[in-house]
N, C-alpha and C positions, 0 to 999 in steps of 0.2 A: 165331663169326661169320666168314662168308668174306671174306679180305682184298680190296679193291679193287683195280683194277690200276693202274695209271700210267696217264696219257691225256693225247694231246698236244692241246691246244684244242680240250679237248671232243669228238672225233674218238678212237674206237678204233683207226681203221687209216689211215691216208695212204699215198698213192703219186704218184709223178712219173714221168710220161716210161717209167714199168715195161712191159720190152721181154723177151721171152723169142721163142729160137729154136734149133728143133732142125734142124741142117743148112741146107738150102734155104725150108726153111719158117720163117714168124714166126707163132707160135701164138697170141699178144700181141703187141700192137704199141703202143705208147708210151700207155700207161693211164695217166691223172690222178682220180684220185679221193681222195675222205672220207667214212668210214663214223662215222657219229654213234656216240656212243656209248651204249648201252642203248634201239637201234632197230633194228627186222625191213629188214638192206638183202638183196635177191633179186638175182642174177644169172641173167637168162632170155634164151634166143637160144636157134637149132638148134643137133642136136649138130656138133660140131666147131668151132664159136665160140669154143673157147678158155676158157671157164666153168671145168672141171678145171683146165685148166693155171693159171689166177689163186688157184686156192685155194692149190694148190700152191705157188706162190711167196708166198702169206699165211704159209705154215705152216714155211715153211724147208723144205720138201722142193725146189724147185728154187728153183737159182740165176738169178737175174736176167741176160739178156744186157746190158740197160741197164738204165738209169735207178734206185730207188730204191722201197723199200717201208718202211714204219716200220710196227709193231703193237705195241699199250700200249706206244707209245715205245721200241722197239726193232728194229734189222734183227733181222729172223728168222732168219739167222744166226748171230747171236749170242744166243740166246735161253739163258737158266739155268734150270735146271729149276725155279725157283721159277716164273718167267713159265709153262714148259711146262705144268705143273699149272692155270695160270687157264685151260688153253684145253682144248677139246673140239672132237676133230676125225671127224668119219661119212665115210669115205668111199663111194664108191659100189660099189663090192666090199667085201665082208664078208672079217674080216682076223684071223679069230681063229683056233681049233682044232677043226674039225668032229668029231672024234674026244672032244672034251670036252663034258657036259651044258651044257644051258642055263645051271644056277646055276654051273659050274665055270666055263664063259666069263665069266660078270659078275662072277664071284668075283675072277679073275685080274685084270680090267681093274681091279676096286675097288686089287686091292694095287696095281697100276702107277702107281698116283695117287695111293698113299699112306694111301689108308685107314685107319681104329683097325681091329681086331679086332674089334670089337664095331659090325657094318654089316648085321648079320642086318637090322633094320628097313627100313632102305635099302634093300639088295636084294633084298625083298619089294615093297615099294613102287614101284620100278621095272620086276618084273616084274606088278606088275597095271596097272601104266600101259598097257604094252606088250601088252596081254591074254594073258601066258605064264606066269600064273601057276597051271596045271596041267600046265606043261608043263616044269618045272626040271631032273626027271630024264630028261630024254629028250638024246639025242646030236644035237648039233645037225647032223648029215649025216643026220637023217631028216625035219626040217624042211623045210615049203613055201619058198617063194624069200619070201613073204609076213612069214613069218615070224620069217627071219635076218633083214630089214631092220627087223622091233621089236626084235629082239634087238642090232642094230648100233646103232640107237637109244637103248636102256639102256647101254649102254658107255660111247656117248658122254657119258652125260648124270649117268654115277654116281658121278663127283664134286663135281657141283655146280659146273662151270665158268662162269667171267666171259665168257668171248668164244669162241661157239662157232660151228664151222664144218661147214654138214651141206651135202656133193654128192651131191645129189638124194635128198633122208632119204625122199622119200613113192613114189619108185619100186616098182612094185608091190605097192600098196597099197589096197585098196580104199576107194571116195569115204568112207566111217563112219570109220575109220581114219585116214583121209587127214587127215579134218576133225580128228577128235580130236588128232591131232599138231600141228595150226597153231594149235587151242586151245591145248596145251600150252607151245609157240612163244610164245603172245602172253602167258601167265601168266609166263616166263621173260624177256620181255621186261617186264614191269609189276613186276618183280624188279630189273630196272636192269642185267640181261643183253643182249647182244649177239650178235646172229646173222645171219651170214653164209651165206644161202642157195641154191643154183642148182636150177633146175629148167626142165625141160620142159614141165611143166604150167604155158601161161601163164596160163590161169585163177588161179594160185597168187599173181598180181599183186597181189590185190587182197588178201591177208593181208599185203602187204610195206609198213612207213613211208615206205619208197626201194626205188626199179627200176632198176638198170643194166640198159638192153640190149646186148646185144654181137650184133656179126655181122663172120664172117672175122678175130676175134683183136683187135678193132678198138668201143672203148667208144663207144656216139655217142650215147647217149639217157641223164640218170638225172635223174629225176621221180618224184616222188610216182604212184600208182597215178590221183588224178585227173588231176593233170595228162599223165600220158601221154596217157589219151582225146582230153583236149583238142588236144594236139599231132597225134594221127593225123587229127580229123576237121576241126581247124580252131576249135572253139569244145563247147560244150556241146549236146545235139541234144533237141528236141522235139516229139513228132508232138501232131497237131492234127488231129480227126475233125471234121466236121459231117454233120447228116443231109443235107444238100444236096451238089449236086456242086459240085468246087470246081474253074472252069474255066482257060482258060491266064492270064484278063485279071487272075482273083487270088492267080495265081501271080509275075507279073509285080510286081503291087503290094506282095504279099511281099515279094518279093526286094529291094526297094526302100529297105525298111523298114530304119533306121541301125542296129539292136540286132544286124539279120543278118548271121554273118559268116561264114558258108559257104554251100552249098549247101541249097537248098527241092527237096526233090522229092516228087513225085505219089505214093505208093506203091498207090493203087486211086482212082478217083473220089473217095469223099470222106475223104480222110485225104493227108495230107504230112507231108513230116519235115524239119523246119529243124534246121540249127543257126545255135545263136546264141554269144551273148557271156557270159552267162548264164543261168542257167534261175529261178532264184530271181525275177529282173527282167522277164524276158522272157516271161513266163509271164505273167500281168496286160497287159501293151505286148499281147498278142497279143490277148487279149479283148476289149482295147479297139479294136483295130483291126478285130475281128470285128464289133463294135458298131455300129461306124461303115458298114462296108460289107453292112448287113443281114445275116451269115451266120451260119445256126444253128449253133453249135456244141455237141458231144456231149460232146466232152475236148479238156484241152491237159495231156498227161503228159509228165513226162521219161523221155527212154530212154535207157539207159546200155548201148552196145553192148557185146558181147561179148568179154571179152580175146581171141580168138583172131582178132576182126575187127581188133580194135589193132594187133595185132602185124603182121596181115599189112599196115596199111597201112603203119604205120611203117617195116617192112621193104622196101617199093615204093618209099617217100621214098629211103631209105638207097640200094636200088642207082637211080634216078636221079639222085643225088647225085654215085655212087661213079664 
């Protein structure tokens, strides 16, 4: 059985005030967070946000200009190699030896982490994970870019670490692929594993427990995947069809209405899109409001906009903010 790691209140990683700067520039800028322990937390923003540089300082690869990082209860600094072993770290450049197979790469990384001798099963099992298992004798410098990134992904993963850290693991990867890794992701999280993920693909939101957003080096959002929505639109969102048209006077009435707490808009004659307070509540409040004002309705569905419409509004708040 794999040993458990240390954890400070429940929390795999803490940080205060964690500041990092290279010369002129602050890449991070005074980060406060807590990454629960054995939950999918995502770190998503554009590139240059600073996403790398945080991993980095998770991992003891950089030094903090300020402030304070603790992982399984430990500066990362200071880390022994008992700790090093509970963690797994993907970076986003592939880091092995392209002149060595497939299995020769996985092989190596098994021994760096200590492996028995006897890990043939393992490293079979990893590479059908990774769908490279006709592919072990091949030199990995003849490999797609597709490829070296399942192959970076078995590395990471082929010791069965506690607290793992992947930047940007689905990068060039096709959506089949892509999905099967954040299945994977969530089977190692229902393990009581921990992972620390960044990506571009904010779509990839909505596989995370917790979402830091970052933008210019700088944490300002972390919410659950629902609640980001709701932070970007104001409330939860609902359209509402009727076969009739729905004119300005019950639009106005709408709007009116206490459960609304964002915006009603018209999207064609007969259909609009509220958000509200809840959809679970507000959904029945509305039929019955339909009721009352003679108007036929067709549907009252929830919509759950798109992470990429999230991000950009939450990012709109942010530089009105900034």
């Amino acid at each position: 059985m794999t040993e458990q790691p240390p954890e400070t209140n429940g929390n795999a990683i803490t940080t205060r005030s964690l500041t990092k700067q290279f010369g002129d520039e602050l890449a991070v800028r005074d980060l406060t967070l807590s990454v629960p322990a054995g939950k999918i937390f995502g770190f998503i923003g554009p590139s240059g946000c600073g996403k790398t540089t945080t991993v980095r300082l998770m991992t003891g690869i950089h030094k903090p200009t300020a402030g304070e990082v603790q992982v399984l209860g430990v500066d990362p600094l200071r880390f022994t190699e008992k700790i090093r072993r509970q963690l797994g770290y993907m970076p986003q450049l592939f880091s092995l030896y392209p002149e060595m197979t497939v299995r020769e790469n996985l092989n190596f990384a098994a021994s760096m982490y200590g492996l028995g001798l006897f890990r043939r099963k393992r490293l079979n099992k990893m590479l059908a994970f990774v769908e490279l298992s006709g592919h072990g004798h091949r030199l990995v410098r003849e490999l797609s870019g597709g490829m070296v990134r399942r192959l970076s992904l078995a590395t990471t993963l082929i010791h069965e670490p506690q607290l793992i850290f992947l930047d940007e693991p689905t990068a060039g990867s096709d959506p089949t692929l892509r999905r099967k890794f954040w299945d994977y992701f969530k089977t190692l999280r229902d393990m009581g594993r921990t992972l620390v993920v960044t990506t571009q693909y904010v779509g990839e939101a909505a596989h995370c427990d917790y979402v830091g957003v970052l933008a210019a080096g700088r944490l300002f959002i972390v919410d659950t995947p629902r609640g980001l929505r709701s932070r970007a639109f104001g409330g939860e969102i609902v359209d509402l069809r009727s076969s009739g048209r729905i004119d300005f006077a019950m639009l106005q009435s709408l709007q009116d209405l206490p459960f609304i707490t964002g915006s009603v808009t018209r999207l064609d004659p007969n259909r609009v899109r509220i958000v509200v307070k809840e959809v679970s509540t507000a959904i029945p409040d509305l039929m019955e409001w339909a009721r009352q004002h003679r108007i036929p309705v067709q549907s009252v569905e929830p919509y759950l906009p798109p992470y990429d419409d999230v991000f950009v509004e939450l990012l709109k708040d942010e530089d009105s903010n900034g």
